[in-house]
LUMDOVO-836964 format. One line per field, with one value per residue: residue in one letter; x, y, z of N, C-alpha, C, O in turn; residue number from 0. Coordinates in Angstrom, 1 decimal, padded with zeros to 4 digits. Layout:
N
resn <- [A	...]
nX <- [X	...]
nY <- [Y	...]
nZ <- [Z	...]
caX <- [X	...]
caY <- [Y	...]
caZ <- [Z	...]
cX <- [X	...]
cY <- [Y	...]
cZ <- [Z	...]
oX <- [X	...]
oY <- [Y	...]
oZ <- [Z	...]
resi <- [NUM	...]
END
This chain:
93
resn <- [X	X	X	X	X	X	X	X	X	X	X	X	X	X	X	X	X	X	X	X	X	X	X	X	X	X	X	X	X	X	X	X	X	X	X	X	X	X	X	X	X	X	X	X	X	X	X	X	X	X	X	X	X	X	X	X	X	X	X	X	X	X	X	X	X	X	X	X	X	X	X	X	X	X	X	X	X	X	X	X	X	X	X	X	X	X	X	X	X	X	X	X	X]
nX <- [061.2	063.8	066.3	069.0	068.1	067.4	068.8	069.2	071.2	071.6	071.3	069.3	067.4	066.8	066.3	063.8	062.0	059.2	058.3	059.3	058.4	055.2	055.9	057.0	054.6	052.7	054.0	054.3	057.4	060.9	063.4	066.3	069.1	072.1	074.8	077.6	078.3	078.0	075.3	072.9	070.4	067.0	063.9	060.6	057.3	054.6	052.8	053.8	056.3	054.9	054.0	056.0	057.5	055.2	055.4	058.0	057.4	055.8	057.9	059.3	058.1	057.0	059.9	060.3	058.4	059.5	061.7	060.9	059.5	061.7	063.3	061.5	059.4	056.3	052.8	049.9	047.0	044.7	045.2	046.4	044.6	042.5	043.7	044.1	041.4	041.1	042.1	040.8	038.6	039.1	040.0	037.3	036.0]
nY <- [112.1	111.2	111.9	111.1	108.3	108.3	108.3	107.8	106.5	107.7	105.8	104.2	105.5	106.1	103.1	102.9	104.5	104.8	103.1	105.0	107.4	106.5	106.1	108.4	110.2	108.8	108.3	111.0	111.8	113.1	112.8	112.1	112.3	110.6	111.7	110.3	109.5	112.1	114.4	115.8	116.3	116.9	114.5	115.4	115.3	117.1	118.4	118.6	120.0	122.7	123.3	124.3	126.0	128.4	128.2	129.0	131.8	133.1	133.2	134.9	137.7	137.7	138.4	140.5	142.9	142.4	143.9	146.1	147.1	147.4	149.5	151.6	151.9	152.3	152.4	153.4	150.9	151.8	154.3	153.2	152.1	153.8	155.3	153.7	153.2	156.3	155.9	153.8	155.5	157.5	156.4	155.8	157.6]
nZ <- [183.1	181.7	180.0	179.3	178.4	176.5	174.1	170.8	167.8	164.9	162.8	164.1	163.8	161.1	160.2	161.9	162.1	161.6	164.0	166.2	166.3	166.0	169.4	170.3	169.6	170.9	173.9	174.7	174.5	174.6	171.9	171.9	168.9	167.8	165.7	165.0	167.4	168.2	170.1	168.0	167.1	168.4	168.5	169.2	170.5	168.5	170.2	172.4	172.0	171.1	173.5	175.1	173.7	174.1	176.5	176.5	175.3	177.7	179.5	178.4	178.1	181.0	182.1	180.2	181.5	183.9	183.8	182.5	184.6	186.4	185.5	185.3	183.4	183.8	184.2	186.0	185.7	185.7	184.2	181.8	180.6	180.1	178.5	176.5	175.8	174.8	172.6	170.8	170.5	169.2	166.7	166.0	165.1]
caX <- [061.9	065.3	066.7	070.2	067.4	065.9	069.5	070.0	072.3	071.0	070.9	068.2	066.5	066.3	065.8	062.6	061.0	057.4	057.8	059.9	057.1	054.3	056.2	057.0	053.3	051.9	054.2	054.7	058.2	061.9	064.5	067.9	069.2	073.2	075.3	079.2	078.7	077.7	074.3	072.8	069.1	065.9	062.8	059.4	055.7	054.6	052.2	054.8	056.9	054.4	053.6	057.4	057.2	054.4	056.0	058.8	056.8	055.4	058.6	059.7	056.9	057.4	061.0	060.2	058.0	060.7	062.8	059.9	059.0	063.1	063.4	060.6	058.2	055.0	052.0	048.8	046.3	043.8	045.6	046.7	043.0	042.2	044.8	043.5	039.9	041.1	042.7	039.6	037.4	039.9	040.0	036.0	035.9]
caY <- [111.4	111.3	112.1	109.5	106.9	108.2	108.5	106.6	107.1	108.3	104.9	103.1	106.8	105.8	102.0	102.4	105.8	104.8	102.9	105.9	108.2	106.4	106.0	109.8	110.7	107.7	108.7	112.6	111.5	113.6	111.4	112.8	111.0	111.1	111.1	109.9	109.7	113.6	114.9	116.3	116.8	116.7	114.6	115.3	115.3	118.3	119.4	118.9	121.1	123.8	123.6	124.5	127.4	128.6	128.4	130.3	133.0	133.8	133.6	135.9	138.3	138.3	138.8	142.2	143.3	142.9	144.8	147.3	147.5	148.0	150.7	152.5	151.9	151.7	153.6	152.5	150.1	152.6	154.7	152.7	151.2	155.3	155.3	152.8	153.8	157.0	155.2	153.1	156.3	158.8	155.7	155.6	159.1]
caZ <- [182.0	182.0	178.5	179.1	178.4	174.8	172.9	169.3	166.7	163.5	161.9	165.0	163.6	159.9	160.4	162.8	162.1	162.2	165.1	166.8	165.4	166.7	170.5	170.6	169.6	172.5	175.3	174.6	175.2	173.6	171.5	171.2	168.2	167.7	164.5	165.2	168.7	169.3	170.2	166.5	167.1	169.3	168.1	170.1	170.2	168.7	171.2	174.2	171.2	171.4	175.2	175.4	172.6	174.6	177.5	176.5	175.6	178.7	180.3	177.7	178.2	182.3	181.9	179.5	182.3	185.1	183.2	182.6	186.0	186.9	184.3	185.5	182.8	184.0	184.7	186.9	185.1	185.6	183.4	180.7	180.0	179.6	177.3	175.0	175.3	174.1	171.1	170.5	170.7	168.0	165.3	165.7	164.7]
cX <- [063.3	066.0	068.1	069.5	066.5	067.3	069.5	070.6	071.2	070.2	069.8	067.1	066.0	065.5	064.4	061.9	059.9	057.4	058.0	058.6	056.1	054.9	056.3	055.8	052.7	052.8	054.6	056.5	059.7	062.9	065.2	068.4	071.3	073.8	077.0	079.3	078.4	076.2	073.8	071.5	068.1	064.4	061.7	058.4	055.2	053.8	053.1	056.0	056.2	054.0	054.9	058.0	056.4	054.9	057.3	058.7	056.3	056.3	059.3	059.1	057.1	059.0	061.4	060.1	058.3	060.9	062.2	059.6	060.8	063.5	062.3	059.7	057.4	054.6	050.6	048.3	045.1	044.0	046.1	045.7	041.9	042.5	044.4	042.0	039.9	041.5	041.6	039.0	038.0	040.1	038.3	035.6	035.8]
cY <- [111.8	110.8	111.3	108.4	106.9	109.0	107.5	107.1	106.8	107.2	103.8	104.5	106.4	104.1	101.8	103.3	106.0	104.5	104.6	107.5	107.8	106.4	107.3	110.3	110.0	109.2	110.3	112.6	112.3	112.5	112.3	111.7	111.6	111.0	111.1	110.1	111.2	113.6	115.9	117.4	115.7	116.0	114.5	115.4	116.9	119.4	119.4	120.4	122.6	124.3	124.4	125.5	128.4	129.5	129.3	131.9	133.8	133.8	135.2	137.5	138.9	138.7	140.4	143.0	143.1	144.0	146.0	148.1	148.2	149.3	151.8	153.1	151.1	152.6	152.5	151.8	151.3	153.5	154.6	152.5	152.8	155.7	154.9	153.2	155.0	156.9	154.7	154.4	157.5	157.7	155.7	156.3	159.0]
cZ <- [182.0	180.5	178.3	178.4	177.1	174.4	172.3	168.7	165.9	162.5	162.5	163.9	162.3	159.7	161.1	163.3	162.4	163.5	166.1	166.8	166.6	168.7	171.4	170.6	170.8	173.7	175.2	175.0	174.0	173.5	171.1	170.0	167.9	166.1	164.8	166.4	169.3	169.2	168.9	167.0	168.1	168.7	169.2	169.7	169.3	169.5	172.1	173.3	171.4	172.8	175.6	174.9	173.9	176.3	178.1	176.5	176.6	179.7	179.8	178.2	180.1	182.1	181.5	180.8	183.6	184.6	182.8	183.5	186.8	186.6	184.7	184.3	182.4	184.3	185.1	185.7	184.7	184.6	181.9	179.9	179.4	178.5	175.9	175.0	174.6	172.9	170.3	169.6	169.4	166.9	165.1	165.1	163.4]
oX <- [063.8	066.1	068.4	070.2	065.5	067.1	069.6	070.7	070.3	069.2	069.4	066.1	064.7	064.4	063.8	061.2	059.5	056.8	057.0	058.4	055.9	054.0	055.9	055.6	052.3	052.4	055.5	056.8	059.6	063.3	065.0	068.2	071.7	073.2	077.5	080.2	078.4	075.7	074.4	071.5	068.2	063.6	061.9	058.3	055.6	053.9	053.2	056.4	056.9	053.8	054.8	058.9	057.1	054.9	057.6	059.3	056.2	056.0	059.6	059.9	057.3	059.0	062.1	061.0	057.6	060.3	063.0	059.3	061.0	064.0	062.5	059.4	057.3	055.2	050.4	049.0	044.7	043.0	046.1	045.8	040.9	041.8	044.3	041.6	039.0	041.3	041.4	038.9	037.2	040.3	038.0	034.8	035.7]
oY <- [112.8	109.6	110.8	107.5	106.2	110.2	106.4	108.4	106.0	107.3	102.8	104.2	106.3	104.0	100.8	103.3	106.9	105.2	105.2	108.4	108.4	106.8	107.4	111.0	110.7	110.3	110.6	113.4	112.2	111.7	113.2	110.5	112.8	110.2	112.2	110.9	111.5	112.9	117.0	118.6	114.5	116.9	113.6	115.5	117.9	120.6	120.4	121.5	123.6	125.5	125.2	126.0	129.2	130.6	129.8	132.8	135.0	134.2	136.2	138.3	140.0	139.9	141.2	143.7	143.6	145.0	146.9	149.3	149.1	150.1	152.9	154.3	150.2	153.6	151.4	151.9	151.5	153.7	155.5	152.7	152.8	156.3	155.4	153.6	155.2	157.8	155.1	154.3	158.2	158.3	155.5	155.9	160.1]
oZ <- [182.5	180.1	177.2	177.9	176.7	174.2	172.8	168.9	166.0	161.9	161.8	163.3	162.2	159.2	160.8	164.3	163.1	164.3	166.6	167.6	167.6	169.4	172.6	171.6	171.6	174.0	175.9	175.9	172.8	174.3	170.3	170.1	167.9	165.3	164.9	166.8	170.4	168.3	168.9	167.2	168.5	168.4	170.0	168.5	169.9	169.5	172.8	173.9	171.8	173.0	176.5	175.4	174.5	176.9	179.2	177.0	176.5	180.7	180.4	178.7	180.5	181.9	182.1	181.3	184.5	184.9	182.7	183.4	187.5	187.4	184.2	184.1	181.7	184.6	184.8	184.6	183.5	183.8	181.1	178.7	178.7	177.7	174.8	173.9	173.8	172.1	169.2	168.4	168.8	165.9	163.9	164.4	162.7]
resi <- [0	1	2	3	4	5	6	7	8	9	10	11	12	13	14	15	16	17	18	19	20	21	22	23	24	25	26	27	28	29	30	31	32	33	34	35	36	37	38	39	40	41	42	43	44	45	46	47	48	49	50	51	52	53	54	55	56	57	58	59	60	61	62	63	64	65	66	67	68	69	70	71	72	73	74	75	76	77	78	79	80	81	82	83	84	85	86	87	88	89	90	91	92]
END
């Protein structure tokens, strides 16, 4: 998709909402909408919205864990999962 080809200005936005609505829900597709010629806001599907949330978080997430792994903190797997079972095993108490 090539987002040059899903701008309107503000006022195609107010005039033809449902349709705009129902086209974004069909084609999972993003509409920039403009107000005086600049770029304002983004309307999208909201599952492509959450896929993209989602998506950030797990770049997020690998990102930490570069920078964990650079930093030099980490410890085996084997170790960690000891860790927590010993956590498990002292709240059971």
């Amino acid at each position: 998709m090539k987002y040059s080809e899903n701008i309107k200005p503000i006022s195609y936005l107010k005039s033809h909402a449902s349709e705009i609505l129902r086209e974004i829900s069909k084609n999972k597709e993003t509409l920039i909408i403009t107000h005086n010629g600049e770029a304002k806001v983004v309307v999208q599907d909201i599952h492509v919205y959450e896929q993209i949330q989602e998506s950030l978080a797990l770049l997020k997430i690998l990102a930490q864990s570069s920078s964990s792994v650079s930093s030099g903190k980490i410890k085996p797997a084997r170790t960690a999962f000891k860790d927590i079972k010993r956590k498990i095993e002292k709240r059971n108490r």
